[in-house]
Biopython code that builds the backbone (N, CA, C, O; Angstrom):
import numpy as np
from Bio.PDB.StructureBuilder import StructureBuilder

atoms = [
    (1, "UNK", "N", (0.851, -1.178, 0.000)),
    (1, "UNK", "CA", (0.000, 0.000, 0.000)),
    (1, "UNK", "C", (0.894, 1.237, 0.000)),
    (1, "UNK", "O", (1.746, 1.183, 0.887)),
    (2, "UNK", "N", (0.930, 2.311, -0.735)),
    (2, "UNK", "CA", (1.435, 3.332, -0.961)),
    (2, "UNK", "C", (1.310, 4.227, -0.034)),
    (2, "UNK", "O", (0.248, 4.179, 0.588)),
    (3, "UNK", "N", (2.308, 5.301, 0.357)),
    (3, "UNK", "CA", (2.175, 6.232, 1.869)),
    (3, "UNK", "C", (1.011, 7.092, 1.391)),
    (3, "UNK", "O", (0.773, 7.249, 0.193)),
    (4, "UNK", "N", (-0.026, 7.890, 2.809)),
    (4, "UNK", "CA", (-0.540, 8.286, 2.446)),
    (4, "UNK", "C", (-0.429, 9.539, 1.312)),
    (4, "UNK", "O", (-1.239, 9.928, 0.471)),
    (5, "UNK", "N", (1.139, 10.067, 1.714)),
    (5, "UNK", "CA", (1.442, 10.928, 0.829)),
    (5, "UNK", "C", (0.923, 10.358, -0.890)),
    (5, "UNK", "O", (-0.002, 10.822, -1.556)),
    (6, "UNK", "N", (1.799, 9.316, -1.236)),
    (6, "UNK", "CA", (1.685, 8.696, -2.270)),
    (6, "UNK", "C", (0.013, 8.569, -2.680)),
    (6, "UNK", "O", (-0.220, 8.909, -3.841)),
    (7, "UNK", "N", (-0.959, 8.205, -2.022)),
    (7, "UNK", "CA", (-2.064, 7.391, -2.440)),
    (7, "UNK", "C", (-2.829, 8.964, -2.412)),
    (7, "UNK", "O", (-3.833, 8.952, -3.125)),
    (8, "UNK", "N", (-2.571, 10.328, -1.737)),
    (8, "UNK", "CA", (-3.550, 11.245, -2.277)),
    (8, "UNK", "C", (-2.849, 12.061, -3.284)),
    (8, "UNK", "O", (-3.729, 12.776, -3.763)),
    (9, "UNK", "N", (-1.803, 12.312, -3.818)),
    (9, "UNK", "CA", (-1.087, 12.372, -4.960)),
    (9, "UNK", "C", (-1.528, 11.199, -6.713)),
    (9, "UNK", "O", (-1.446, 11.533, -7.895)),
    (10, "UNK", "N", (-1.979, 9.808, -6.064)),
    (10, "UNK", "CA", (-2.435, 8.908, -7.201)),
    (10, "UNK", "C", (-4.219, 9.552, -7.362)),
    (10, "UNK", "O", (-4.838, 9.792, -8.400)),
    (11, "UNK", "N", (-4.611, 9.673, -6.110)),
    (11, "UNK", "CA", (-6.219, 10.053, -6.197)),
    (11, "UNK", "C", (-6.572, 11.481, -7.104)),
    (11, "UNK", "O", (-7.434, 11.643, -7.967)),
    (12, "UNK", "N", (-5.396, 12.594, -6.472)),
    (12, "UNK", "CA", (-5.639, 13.628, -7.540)),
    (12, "UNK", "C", (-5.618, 13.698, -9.048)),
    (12, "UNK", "O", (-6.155, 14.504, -9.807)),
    (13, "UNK", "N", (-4.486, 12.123, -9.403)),
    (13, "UNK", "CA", (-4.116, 12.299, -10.665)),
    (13, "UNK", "C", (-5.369, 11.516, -11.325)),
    (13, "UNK", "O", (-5.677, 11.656, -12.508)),
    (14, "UNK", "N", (-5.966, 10.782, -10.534)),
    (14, "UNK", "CA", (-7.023, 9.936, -11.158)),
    (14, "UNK", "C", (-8.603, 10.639, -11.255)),
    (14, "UNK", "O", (-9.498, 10.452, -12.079)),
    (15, "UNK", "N", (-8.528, 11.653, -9.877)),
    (15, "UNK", "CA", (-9.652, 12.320, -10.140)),
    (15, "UNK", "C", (-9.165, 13.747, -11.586)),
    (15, "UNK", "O", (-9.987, 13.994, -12.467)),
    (16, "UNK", "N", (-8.233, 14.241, -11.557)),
    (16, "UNK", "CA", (-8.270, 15.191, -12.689)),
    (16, "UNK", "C", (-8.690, 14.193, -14.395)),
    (16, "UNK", "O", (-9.424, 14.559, -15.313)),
    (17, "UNK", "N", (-7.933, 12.976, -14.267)),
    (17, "UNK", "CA", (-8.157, 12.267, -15.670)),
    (17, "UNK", "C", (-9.437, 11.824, -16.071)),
    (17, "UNK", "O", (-9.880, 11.632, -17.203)),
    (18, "UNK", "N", (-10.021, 11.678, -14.830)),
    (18, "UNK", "CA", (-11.554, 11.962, -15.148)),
    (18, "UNK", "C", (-12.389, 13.435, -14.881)),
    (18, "UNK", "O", (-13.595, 13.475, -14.640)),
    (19, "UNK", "N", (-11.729, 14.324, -14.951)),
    (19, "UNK", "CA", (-12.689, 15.251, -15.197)),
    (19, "UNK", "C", (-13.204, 15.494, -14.082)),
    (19, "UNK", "O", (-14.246, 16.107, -14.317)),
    (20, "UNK", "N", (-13.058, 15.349, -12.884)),
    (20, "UNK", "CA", (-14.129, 15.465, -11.532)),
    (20, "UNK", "C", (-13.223, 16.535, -10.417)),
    (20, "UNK", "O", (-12.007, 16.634, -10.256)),
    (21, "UNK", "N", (-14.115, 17.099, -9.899)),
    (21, "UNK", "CA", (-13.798, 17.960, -9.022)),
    (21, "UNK", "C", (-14.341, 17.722, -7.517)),
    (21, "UNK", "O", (-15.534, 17.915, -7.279)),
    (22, "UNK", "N", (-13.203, 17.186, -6.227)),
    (22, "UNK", "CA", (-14.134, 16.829, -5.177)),
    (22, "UNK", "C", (-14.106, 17.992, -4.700)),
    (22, "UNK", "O", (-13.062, 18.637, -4.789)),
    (23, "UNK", "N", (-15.253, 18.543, -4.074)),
    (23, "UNK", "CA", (-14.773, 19.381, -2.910)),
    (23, "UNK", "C", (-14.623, 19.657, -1.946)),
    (23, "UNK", "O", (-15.715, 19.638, -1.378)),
    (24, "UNK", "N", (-13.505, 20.077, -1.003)),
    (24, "UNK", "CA", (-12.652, 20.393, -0.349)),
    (24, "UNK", "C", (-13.165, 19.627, 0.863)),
    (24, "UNK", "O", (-12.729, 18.652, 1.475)),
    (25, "UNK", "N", (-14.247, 20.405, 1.000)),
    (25, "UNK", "CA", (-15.183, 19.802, 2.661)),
    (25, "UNK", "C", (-15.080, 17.957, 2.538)),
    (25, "UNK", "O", (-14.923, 17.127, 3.434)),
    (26, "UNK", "N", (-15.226, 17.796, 1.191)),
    (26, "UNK", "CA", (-15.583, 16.466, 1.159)),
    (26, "UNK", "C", (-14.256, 15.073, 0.911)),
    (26, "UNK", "O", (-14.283, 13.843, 0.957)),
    (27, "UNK", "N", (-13.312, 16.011, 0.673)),
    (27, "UNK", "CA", (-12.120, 15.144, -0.017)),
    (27, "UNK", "C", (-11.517, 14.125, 1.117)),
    (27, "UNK", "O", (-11.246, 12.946, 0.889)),
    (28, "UNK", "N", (-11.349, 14.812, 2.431)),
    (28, "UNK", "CA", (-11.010, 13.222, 3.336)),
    (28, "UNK", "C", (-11.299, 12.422, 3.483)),
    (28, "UNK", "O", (-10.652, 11.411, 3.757)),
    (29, "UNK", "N", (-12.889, 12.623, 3.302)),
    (29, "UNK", "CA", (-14.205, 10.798, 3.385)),
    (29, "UNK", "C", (-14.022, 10.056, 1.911)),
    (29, "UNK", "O", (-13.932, 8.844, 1.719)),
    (30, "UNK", "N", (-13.988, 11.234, 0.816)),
    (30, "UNK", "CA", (-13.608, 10.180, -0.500)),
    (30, "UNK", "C", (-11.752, 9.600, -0.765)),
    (30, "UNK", "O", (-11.409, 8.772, -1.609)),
    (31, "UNK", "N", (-10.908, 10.251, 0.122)),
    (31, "UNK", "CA", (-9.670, 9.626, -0.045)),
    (31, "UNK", "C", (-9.714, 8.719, 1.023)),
    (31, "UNK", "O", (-8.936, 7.772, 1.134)),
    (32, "UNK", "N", (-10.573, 8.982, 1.777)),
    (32, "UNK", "CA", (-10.872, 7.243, 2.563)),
    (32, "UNK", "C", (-11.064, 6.163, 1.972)),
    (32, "UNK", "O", (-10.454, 5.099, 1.868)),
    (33, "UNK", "N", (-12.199, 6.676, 1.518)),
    (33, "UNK", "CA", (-12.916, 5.609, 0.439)),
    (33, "UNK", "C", (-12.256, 5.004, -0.455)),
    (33, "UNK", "O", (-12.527, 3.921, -0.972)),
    (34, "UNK", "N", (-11.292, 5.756, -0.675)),
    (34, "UNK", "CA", (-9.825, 5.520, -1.951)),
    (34, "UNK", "C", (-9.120, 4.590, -1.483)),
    (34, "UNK", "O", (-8.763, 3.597, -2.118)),
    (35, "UNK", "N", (-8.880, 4.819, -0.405)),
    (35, "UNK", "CA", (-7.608, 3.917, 0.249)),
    (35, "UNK", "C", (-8.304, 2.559, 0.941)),
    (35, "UNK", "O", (-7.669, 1.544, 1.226)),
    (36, "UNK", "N", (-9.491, 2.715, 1.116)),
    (36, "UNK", "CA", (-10.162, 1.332, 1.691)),
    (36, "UNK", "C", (-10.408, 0.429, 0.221)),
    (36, "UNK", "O", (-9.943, -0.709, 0.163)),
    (37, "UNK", "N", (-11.098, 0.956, -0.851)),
    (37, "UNK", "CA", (-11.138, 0.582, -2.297)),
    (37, "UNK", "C", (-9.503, -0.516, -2.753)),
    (37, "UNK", "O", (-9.251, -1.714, -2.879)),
    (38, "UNK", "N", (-8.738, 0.818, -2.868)),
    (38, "UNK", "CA", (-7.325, 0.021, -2.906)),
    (38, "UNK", "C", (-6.884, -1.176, -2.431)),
    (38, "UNK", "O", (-6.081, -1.853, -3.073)),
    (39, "UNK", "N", (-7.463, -1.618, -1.036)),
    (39, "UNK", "CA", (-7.155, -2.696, -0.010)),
    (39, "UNK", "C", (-8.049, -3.585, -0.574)),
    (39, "UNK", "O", (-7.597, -4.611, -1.082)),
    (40, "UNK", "N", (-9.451, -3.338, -0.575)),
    (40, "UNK", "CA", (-9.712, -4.314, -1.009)),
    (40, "UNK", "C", (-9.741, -4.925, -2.385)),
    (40, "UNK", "O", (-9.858, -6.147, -2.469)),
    (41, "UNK", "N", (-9.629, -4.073, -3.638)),
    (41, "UNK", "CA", (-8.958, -4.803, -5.160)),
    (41, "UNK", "C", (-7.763, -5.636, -4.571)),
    (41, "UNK", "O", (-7.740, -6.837, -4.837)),
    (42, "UNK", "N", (-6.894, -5.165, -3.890)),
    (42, "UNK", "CA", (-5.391, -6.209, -3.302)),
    (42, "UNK", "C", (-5.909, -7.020, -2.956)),
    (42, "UNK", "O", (-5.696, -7.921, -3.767)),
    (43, "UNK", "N", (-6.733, -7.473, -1.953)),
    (43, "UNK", "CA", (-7.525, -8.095, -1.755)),
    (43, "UNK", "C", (-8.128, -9.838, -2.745)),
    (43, "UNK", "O", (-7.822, -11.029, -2.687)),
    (44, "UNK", "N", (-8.943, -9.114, -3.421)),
    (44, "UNK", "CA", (-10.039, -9.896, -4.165)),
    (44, "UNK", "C", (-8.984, -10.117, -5.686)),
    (44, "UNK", "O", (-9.241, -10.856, -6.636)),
    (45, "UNK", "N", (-7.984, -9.375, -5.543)),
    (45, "UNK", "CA", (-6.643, -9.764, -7.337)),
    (45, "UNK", "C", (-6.307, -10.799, -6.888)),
    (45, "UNK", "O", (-6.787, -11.733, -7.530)),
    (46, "UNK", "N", (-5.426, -11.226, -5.713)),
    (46, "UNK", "CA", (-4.554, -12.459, -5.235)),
    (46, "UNK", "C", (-5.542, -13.781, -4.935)),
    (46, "UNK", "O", (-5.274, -14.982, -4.968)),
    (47, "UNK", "N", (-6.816, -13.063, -4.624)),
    (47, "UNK", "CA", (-7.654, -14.406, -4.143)),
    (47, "UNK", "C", (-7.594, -15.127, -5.104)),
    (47, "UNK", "O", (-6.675, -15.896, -4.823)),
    (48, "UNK", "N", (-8.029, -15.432, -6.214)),
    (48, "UNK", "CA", (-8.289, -16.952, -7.216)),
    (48, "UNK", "C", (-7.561, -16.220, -8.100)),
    (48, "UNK", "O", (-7.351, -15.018, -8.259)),
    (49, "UNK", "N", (-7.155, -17.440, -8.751)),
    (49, "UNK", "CA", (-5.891, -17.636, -9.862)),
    (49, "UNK", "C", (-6.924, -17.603, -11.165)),
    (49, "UNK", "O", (-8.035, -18.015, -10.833)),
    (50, "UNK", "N", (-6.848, -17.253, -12.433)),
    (50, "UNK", "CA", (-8.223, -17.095, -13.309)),
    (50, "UNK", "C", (-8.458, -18.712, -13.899)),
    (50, "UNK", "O", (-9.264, -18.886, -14.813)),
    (51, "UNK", "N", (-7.842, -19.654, -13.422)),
    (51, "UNK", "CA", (-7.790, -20.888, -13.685)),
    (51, "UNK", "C", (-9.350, -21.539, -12.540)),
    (51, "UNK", "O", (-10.089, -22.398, -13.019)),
    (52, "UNK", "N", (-9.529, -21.167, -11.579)),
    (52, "UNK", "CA", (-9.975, -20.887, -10.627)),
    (52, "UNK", "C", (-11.402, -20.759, -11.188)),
    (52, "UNK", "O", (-12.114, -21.719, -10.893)),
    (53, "UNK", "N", (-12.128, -19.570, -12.106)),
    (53, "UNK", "CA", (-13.041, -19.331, -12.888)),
    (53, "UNK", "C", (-13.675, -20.206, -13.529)),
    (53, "UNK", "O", (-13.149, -20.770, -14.488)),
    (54, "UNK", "N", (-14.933, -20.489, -13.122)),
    (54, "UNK", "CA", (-16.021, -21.424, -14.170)),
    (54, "UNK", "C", (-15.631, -20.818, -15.807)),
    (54, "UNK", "O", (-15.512, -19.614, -16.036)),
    (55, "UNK", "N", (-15.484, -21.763, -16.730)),
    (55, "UNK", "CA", (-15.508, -20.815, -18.116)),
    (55, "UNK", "C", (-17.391, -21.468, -18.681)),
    (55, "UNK", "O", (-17.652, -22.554, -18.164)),
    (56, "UNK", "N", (-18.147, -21.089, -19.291)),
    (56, "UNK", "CA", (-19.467, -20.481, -19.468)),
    (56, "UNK", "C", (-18.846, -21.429, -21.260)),
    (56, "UNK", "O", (-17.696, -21.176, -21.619)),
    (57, "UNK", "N", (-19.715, -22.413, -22.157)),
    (57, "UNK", "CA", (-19.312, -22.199, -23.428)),
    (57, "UNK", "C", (-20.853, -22.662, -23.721)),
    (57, "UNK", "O", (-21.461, -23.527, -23.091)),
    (58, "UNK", "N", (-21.213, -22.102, -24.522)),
    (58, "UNK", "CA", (-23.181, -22.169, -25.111)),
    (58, "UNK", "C", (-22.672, -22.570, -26.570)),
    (58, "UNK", "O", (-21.777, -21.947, -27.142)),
    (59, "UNK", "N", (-23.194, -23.445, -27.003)),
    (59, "UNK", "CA", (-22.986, -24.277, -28.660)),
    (59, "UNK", "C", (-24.357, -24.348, -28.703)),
    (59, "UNK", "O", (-25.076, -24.915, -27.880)),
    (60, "UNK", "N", (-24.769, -23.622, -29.909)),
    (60, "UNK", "CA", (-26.470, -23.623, -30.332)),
    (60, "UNK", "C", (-26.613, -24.551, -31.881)),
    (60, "UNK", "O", (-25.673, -24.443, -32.669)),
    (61, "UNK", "N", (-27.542, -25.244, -32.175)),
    (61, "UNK", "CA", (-27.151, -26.065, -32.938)),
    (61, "UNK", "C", (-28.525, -25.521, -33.686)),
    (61, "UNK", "O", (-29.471, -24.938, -33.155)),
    (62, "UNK", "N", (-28.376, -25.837, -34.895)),
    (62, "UNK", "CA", (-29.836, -25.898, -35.721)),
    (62, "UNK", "C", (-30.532, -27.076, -35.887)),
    (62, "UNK", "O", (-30.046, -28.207, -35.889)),
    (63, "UNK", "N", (-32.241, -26.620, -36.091)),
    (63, "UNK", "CA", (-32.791, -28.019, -36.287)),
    (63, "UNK", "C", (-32.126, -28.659, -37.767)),
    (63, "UNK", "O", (-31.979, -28.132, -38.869)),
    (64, "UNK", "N", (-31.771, -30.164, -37.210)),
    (64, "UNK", "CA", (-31.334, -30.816, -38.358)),
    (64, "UNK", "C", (-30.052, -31.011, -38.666)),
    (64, "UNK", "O", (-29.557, -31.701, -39.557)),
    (65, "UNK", "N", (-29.504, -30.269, -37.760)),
    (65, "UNK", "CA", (-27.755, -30.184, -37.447)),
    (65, "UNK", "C", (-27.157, -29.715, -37.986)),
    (65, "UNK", "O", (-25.969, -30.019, -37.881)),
    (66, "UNK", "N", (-27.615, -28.483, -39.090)),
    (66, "UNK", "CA", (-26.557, -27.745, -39.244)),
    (66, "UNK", "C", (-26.033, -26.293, -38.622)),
    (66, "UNK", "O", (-24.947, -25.829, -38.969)),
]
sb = StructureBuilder()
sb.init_structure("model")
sb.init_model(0)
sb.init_chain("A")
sb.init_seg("    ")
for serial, (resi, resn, name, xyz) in enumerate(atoms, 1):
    if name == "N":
        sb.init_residue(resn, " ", resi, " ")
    sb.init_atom(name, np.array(xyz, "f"), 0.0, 1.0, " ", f" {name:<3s}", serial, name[0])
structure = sb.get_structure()
């Protein structure tokens, strides 16, 4: 996990690339939110390997088999 320095320095660069403006009053509860977010993607990436994943395959056939 990146210092907090680091992780509200990544949040500004991610909120300007989208275009969004937090404001001021509000920016400590959403760089919370940032840094709890972060933990848990770390989180839920390492859990299952994509081998791990049901794969889904649907084969539709026509009447008459072709």
């Amino acid at each position: 996990m990146p210092s907090p320095a680091d992780l509200a320095a990544e949040f500004d660069v991610l909120m300007r690339r989208a275009g969004l403006t937090v404001p001021e009053q509000r920016r400590a509860t959403v760089l919370a939110s940032y840094a709890d977010f972060r933990e848990q993607m770390a989180l839920l990436h390492d859990r299952y390997a994509y081998t791990d994943e049901p794969s889904n395959v649907f084969r539709l056939t026509r009447p008459g088999g072709l």
